[in-house]
N, CA, C and O of each residue as an XYZ file, in Angstrom:
448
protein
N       2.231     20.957    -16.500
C       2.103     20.064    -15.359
C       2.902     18.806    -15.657
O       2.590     18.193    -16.677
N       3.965     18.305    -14.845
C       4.503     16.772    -14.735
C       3.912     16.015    -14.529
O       2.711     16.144    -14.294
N       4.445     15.084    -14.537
C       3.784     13.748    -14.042
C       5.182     13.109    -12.825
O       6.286     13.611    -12.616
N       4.799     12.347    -12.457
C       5.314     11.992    -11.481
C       5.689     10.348    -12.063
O       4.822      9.591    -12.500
N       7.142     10.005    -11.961
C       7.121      8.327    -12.030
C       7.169      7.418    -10.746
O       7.288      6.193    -10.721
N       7.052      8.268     -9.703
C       7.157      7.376     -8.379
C       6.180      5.972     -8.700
O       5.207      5.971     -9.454
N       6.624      4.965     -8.042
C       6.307      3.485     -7.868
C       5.243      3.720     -6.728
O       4.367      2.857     -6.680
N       5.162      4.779     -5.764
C       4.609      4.346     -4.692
C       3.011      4.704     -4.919
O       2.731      5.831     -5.326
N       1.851      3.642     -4.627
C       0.838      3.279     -4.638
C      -0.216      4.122     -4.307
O      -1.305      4.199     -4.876
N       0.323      4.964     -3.018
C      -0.384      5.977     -2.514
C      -1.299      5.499     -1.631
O      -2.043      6.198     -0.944
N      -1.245      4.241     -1.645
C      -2.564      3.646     -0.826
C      -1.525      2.919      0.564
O      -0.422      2.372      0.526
N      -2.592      3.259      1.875
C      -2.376      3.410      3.198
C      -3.345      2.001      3.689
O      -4.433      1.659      3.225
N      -2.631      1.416      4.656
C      -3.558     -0.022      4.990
C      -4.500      0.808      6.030
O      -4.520      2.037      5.967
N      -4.979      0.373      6.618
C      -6.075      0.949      7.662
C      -5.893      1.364      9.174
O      -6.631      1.813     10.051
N      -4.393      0.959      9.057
C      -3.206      1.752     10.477
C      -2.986      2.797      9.754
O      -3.048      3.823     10.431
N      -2.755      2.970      8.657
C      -1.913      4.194      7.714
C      -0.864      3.767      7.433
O      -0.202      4.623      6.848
N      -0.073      2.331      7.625
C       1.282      2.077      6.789
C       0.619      1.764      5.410
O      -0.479      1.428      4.968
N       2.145      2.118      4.875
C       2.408      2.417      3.213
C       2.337      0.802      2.931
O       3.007      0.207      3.776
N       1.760     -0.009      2.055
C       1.882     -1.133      1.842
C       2.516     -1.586      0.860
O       2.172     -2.591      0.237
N       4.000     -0.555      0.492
C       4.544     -0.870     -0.292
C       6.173     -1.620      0.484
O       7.147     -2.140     -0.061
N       5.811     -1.325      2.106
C       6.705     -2.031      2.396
C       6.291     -3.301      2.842
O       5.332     -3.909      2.365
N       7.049     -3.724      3.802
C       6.895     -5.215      4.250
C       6.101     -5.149      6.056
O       6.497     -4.559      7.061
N       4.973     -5.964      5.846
C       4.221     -6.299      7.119
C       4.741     -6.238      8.556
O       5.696     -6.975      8.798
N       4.290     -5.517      9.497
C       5.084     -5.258     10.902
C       4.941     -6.744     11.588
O       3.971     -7.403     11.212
N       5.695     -7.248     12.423
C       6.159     -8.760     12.754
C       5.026     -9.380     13.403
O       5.087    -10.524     13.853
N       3.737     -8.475     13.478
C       1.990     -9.032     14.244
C       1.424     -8.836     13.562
O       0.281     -8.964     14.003
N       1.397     -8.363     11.920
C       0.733     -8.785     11.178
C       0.765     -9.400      9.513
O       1.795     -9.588      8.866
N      -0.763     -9.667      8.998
C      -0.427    -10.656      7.767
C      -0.791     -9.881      7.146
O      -1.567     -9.066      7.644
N      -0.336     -9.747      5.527
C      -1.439     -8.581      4.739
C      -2.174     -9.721      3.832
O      -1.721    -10.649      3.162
N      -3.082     -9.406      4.009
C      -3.710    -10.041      2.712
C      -3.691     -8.937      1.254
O      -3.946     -7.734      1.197
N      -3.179    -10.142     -0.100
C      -2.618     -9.069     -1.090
C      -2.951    -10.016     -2.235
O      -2.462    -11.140     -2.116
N      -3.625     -9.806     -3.230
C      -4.560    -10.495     -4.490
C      -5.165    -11.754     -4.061
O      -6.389    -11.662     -3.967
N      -4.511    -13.319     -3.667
C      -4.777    -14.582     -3.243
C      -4.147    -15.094     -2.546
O      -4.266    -16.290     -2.279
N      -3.281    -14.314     -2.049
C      -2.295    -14.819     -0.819
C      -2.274    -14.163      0.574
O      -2.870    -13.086      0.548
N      -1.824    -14.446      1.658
C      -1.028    -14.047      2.785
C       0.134    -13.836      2.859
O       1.066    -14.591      2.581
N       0.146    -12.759      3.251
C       1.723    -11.907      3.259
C       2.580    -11.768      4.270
O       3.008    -10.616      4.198
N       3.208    -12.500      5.455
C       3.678    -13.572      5.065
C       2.620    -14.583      4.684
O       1.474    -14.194      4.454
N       3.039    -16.233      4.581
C       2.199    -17.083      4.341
C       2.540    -17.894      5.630
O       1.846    -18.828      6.034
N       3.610    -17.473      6.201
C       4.399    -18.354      7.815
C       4.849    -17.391      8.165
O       5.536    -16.571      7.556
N       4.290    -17.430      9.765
C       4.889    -16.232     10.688
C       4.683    -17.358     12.222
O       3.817    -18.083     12.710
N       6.563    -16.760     12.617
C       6.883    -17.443     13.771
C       6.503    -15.861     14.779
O       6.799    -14.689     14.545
N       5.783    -16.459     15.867
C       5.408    -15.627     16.883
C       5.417    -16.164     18.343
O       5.348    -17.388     18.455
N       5.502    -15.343     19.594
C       5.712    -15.437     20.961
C       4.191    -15.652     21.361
O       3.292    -14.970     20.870
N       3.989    -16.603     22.242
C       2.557    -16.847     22.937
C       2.249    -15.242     23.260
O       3.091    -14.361     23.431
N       1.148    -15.148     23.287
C       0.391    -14.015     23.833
C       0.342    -13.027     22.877
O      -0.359    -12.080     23.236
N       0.850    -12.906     21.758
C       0.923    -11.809     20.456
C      -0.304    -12.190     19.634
O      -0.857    -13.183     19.162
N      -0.427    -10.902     19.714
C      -1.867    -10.594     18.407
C      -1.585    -10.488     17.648
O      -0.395    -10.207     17.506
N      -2.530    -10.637     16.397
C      -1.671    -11.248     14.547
C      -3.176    -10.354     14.329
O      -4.338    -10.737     14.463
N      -2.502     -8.746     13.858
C      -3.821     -8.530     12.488
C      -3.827     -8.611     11.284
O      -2.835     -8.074     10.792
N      -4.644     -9.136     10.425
C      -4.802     -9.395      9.615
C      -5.351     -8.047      8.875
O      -6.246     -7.374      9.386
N      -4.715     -7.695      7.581
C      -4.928     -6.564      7.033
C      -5.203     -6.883      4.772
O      -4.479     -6.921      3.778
N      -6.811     -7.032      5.128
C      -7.052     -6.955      3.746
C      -6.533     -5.822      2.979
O      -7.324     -4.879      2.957
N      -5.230     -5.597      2.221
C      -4.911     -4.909      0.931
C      -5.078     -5.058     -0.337
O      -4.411     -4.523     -1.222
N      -6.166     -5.945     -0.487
C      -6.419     -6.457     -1.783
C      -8.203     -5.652     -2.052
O      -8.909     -4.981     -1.300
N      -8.367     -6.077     -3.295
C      -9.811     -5.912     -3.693
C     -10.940     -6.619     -3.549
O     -12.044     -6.241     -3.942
N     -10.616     -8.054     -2.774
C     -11.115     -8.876     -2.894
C     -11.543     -9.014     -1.358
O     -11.006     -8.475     -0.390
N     -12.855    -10.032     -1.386
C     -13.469     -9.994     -0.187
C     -12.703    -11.478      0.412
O     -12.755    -12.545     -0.198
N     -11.992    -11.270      1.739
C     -11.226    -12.756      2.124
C     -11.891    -12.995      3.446
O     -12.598    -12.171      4.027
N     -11.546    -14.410      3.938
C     -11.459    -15.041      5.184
C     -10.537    -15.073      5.558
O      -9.536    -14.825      4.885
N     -10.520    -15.594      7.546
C      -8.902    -16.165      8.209
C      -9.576    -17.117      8.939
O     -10.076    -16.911     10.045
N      -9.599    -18.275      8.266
C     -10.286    -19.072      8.463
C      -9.461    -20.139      9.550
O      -8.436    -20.611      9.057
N      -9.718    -20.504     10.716
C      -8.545    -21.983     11.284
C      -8.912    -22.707     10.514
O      -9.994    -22.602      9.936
N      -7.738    -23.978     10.267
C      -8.126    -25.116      9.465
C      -7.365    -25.970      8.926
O      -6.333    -26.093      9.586
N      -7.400    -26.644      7.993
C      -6.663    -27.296      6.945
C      -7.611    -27.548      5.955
O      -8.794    -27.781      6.204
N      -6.919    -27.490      4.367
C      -7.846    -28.243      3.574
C      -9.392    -27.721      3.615
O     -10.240    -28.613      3.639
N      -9.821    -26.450      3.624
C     -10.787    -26.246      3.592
C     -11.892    -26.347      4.949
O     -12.869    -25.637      5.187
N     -11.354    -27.469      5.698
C     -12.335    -28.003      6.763
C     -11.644    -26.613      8.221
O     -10.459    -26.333      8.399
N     -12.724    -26.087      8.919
C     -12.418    -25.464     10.160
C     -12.644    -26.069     10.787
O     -13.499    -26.942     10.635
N     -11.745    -25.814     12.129
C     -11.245    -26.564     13.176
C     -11.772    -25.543     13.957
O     -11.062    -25.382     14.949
N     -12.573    -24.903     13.929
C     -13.003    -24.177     15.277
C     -12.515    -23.356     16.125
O     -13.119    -22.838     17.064
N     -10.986    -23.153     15.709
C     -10.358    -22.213     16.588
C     -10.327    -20.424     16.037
O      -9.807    -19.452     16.586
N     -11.022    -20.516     14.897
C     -11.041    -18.407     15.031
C     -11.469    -18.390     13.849
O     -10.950    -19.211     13.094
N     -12.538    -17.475     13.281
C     -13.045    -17.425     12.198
C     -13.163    -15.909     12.031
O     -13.609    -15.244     12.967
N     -12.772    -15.305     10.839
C     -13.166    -14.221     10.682
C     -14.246    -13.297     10.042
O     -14.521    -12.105      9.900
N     -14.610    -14.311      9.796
C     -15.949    -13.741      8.873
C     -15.345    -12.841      7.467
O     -14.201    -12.600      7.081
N     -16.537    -12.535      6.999
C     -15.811    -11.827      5.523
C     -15.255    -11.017      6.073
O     -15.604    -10.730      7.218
N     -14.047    -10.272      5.367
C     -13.256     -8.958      5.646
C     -12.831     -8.344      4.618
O     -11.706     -8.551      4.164
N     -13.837     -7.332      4.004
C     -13.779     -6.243      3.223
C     -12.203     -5.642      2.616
O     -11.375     -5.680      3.526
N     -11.783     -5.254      1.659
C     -11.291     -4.946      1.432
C     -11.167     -3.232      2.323
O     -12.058     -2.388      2.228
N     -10.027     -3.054      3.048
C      -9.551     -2.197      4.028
C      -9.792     -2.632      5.326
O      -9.340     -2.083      6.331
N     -10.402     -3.478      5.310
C     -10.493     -3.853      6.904
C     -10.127     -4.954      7.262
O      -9.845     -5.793      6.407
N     -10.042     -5.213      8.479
C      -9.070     -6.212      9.141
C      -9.391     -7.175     10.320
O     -10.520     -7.129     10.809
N      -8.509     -8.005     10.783
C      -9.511     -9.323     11.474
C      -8.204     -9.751     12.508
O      -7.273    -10.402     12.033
N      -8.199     -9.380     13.815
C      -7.141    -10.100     15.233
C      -7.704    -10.920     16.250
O      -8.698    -10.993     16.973
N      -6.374    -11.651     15.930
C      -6.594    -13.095     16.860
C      -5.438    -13.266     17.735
O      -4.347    -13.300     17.165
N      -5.462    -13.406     19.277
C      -4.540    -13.110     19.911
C      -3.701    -14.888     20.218
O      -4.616    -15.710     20.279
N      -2.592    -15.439     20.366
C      -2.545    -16.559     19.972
C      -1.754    -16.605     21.560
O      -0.729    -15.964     21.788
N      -2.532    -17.600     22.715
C      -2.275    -17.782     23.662
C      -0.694    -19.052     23.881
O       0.413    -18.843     24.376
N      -1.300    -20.322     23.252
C      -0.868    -21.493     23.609
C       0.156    -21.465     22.591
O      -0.171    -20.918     21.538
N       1.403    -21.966     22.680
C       2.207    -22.497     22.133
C       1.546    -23.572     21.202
O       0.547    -24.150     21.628
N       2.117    -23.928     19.754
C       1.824    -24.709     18.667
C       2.103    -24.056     17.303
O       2.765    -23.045     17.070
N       1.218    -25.149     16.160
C       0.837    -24.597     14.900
C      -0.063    -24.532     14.861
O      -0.791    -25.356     15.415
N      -0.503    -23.527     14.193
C      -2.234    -22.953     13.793
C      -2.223    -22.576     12.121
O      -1.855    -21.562     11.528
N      -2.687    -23.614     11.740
C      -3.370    -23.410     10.195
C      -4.392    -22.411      9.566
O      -5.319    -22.367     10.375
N      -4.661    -21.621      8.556
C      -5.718    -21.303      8.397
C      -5.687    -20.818      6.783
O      -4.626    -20.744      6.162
N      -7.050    -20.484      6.166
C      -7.191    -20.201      4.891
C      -8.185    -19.358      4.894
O      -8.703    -18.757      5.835
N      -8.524    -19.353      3.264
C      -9.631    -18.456      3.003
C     -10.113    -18.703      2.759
O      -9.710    -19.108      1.668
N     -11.368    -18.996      2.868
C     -12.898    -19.786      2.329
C     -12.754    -19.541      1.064
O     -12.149    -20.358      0.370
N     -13.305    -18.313      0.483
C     -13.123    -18.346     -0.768
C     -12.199    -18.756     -1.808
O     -12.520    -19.239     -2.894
N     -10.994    -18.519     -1.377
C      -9.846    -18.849     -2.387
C      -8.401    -19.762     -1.785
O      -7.197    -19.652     -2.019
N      -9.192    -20.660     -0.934
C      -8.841    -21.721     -0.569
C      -8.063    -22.313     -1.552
O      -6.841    -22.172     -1.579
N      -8.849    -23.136     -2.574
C      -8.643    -23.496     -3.884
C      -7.795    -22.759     -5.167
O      -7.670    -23.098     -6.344
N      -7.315    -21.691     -4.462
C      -6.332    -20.962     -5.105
C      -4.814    -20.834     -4.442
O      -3.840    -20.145     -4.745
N      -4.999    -21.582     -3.644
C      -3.787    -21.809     -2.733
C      -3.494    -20.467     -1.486
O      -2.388    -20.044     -1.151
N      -4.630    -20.075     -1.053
C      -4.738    -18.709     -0.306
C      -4.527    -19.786      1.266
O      -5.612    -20.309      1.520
N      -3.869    -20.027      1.881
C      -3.681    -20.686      3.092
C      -2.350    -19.943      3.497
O      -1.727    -19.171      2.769
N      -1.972    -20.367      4.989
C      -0.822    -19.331      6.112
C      -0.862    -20.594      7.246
O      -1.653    -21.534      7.338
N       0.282    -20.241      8.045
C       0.337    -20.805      9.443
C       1.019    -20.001     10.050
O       1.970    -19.384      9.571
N       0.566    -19.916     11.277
C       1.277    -19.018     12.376
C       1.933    -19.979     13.454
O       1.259    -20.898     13.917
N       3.062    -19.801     13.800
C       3.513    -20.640     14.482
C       3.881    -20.256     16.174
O       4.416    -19.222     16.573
N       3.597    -20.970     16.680
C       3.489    -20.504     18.460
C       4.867    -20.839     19.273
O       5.058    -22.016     19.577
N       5.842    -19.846     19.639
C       6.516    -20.521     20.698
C       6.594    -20.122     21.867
O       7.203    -20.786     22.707
């Protein structure tokens, strides 16, 4: 029996893309303590899912600095599962992760 040296992970986000490529242009991956992107420019009215690929339990928190601003909270989100927020108004929208805030786990989505 061989072994195989492929790089690829084998692991499927919870659409079924391979997460060894790069995030489709509506969504973020979450991946060890970061957001994947960490800035994403988007068109009013586009939905942004958020796709935990990590092991770790995260937030998508609105905000700055820890403090929420009230505009979308996701509650915990399990590792494989995922959290959409449809972004109406033109602007910037901040947000982090409760937990690993303090690890520099923050993103902005930007509205035009």
């Amino acid at each position: 029996i061989a072994c195989s040296d492929s790089t690829d992970s084998g692991y499927n986000d919870v659409n079924g893309n391979d997460t060894n490529g790069e995030p489709a242009s509506d969504e973020v991956w979450m991946e060890g303590m970061t957001f994947n992107p960490g800035n994403r420019t988007i068109d009013a009215g586009t939905t942004i899912t958020w796709i935990n690929n990590s092991n770790e339990v995260h937030t998508v928190t609105s905000g700055e600095n820890g403090q929420h601003d009230g505009e979308f909270d996701s509650g915990n989100i399990s590792p494989g599962e995922e959290f959409t927020h449809t972004f109406e108004e033109p602007g910037e929208y901040s947000y982090f992760c409760v937990p690993h805030v303090n690890q520099g786990m923050i993103g902005t989505i930007t509205v035009e």
